[in-house]
C-alpha positions as CSV (number, residue, x, y, z in Angstrom):
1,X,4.0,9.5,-22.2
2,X,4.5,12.7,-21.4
3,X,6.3,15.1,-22.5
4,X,6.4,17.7,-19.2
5,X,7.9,14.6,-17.0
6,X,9.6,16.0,-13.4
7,X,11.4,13.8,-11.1
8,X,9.3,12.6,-8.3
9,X,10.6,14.9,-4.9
10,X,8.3,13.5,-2.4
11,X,7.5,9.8,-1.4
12,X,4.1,10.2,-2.3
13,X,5.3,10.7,-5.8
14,X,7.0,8.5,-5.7
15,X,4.7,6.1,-5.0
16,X,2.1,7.6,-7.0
17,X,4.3,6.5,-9.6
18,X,5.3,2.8,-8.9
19,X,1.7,2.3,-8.5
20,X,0.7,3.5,-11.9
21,X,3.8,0.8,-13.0
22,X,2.1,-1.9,-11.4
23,X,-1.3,-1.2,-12.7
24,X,0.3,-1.2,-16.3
25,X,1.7,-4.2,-15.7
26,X,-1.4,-6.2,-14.0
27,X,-3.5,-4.7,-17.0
28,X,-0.5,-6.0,-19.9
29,X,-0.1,-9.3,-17.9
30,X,-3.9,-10.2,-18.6
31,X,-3.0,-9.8,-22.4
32,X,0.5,-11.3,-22.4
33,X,2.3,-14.3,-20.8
34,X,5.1,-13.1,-18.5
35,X,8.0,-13.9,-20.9
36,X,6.3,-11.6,-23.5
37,X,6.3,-8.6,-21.8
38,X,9.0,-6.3,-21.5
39,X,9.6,-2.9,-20.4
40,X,8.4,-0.9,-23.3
41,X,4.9,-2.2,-23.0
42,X,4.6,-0.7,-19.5
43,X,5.7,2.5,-20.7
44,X,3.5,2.5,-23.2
45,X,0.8,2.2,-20.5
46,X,1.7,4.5,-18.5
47,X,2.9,8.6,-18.2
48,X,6.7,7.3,-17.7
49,X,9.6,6.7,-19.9
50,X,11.3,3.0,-20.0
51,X,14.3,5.2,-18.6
52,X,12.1,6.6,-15.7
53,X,11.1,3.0,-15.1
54,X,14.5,1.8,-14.6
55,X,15.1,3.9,-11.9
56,X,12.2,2.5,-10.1
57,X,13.1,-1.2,-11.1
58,X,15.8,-3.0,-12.6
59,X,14.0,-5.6,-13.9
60,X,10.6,-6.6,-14.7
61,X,10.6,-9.2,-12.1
62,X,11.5,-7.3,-9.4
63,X,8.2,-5.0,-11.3
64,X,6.4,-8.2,-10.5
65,X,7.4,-8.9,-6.8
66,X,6.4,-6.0,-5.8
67,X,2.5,-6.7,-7.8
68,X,2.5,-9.6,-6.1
69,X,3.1,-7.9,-2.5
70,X,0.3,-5.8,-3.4
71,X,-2.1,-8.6,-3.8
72,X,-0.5,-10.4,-1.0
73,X,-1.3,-7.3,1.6
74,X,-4.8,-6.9,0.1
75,X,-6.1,-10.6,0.1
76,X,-4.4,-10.1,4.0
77,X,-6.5,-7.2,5.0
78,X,-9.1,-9.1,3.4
79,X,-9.4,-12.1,5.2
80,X,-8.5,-10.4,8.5
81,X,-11.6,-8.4,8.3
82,X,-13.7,-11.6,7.0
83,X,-12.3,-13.9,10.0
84,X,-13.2,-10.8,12.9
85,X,-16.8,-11.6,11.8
86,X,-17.1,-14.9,13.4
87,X,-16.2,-16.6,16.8
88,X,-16.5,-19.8,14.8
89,X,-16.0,-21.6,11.7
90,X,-16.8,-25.0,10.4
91,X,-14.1,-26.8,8.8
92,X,-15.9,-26.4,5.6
93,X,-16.7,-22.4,6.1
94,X,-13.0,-21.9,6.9
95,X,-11.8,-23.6,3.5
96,X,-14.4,-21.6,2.0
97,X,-13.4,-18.2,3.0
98,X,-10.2,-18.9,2.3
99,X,-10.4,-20.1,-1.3
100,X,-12.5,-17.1,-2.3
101,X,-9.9,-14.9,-0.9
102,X,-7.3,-15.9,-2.8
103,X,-10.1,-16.1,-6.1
104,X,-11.0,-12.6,-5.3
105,X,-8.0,-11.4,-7.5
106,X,-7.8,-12.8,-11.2
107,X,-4.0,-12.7,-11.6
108,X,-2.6,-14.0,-7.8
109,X,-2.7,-17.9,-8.7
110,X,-1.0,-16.9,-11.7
111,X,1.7,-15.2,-9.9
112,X,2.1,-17.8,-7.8
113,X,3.1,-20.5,-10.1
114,X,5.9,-18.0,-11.0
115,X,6.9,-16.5,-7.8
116,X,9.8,-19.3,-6.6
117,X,11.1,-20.4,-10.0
118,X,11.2,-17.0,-11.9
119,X,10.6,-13.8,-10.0
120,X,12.8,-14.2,-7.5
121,X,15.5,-15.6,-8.9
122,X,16.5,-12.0,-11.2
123,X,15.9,-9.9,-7.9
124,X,18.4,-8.9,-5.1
125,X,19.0,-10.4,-1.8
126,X,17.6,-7.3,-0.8
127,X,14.6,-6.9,-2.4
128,X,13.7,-10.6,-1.4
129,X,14.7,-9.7,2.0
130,X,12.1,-6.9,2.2
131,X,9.2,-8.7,0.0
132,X,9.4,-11.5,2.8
133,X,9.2,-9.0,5.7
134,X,6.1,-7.0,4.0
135,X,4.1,-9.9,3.2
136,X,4.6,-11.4,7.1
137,X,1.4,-10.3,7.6
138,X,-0.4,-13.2,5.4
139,X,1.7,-15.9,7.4
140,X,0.5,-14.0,11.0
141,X,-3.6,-13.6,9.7
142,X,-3.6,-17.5,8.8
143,X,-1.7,-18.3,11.9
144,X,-4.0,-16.8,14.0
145,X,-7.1,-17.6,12.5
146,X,-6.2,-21.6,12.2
147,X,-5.5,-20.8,16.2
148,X,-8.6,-19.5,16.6
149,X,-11.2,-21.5,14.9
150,X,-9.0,-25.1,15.1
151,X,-8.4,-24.3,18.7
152,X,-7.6,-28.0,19.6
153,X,-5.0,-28.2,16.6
154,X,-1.2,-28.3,17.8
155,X,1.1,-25.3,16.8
156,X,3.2,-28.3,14.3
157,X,0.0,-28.6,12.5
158,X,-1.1,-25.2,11.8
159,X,2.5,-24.7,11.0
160,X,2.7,-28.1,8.2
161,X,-1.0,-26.2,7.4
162,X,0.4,-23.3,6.0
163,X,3.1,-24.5,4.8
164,X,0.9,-27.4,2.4
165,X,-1.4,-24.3,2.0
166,X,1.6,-21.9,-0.1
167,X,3.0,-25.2,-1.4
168,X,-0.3,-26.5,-3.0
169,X,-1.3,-23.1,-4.4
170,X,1.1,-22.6,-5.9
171,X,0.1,-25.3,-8.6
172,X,-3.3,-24.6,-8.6
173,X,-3.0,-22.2,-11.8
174,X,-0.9,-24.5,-14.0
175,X,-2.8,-27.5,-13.5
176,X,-6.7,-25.8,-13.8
177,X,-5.4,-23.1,-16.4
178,X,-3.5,-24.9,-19.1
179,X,-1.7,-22.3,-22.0
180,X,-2.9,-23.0,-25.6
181,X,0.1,-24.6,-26.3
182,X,-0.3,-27.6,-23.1
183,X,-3.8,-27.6,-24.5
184,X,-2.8,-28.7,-28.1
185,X,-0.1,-31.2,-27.1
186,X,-3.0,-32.9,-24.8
187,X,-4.7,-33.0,-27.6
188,X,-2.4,-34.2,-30.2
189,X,-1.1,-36.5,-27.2
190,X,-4.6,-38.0,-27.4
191,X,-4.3,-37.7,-23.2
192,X,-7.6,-39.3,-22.2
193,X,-7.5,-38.6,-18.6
194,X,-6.5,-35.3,-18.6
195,X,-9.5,-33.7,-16.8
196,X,-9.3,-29.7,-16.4
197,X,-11.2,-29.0,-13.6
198,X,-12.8,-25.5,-12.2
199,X,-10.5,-23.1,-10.5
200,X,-12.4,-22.3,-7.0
201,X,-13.5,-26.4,-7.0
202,X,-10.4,-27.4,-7.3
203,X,-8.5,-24.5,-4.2
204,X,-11.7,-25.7,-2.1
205,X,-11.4,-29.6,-2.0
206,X,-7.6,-29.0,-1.8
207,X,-7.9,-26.5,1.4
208,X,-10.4,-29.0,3.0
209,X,-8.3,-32.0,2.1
210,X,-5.1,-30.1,3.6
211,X,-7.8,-28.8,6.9
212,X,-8.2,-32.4,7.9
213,X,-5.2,-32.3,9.5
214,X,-6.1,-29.6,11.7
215,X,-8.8,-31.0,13.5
């Protein structure tokens, strides 16, 4: 940390700085589990005091809503530029795309088994209320490629798409990552048809079971 730390007076400073707190705590979060992690480790990763961070965020959840906006806006931009390359896409294609999008960052299916049930809940109404506006643009891209390359699909089906889409992700980490811990009670369970199946197999055969309904 250093020692020669000055208040941040312009917005770019400012964030200069939250972005070198959610790079710290992308980096610590592929170490630790989220409940391990507190604020001194992101100070110790970065050139800000635990007391500089709190002025930035309140809590370390409200740290983490804001990492996952980031990766929300970048798989986005992502996938918009992806989709503008075609006029059309096979069912299969389209699931395709879409799964390695959201594989092209190695902590978002984490963060999304942990978005509804623990980030949220420790941040304010506001904050919420401005995550949910930023990250619009993710709900707009997959509405309007679903339009475009499921033309003859009805706008209640692209809507229940997207809405299985978020819903079924959101367990995909869990279920194809299990913790050490889950791992030994399988095992001293004797579980016999626990299978743990591959990551990008298992967000494929989902998306194309959930596109189905599209066509």
């Amino acid at each position: 940390m250093s020692s020669q730390f000055q208040r941040a007076r312009t917005q770019e400073q400012f964030d200069v700085r939250r972005e070198e707190i959610l790079n710290a705590c992308a980096e610590i979060y592929k170490l630790k589990s989220f409940d391990e992690i507190i604020f001194k480790d992101i100070a110790e990763r970065t050139s800000l005091s635990r007391t500089t961070i709190y002025s930035y965020y309140k809590t370390k959840e409200e740290i983490f809503l804001d990492l996952i906006k980031r990766e929300y806006l970048f798989i986005a931009k992502n996938l918009s530029c992806e989709f503008k390359k075609f006029n059309n896409l096979s069912c299969e294609d389209f699931c395709g795309i879409l799964a390695d999008a959201f594989m092209s960052s190695d902590i978002m299916l984490s963060l999304f088994a942990i978005q509804l049930t623990r980030l949220e809940a420790k941040c304010s109404v506001q904050q919420l209320a401005n995550f949910k506006i930023e990250i619009e643009i993710i709900f707009d891209v997959l509405q309007n490629a679903v339009k475009k390359f499921f033309p003859n699909s009805t706008n209640l089906q692209r809507d229940n798409f997207i809405a299985e889409f978020f819903i079924f992700i959101q367990g995909v980490y869990p279920y194809t990552k299990p913790s050490a811990k889950q791992l030994e009670a399988i095992n001293l369970a004797s579980v016999k048809h626990c299978v743990i199946l591959d990551t990008r197999e298992i967000l494929y055969d989902g998306l194309l079971n959930l596109a189905h309904g599209l066509k």
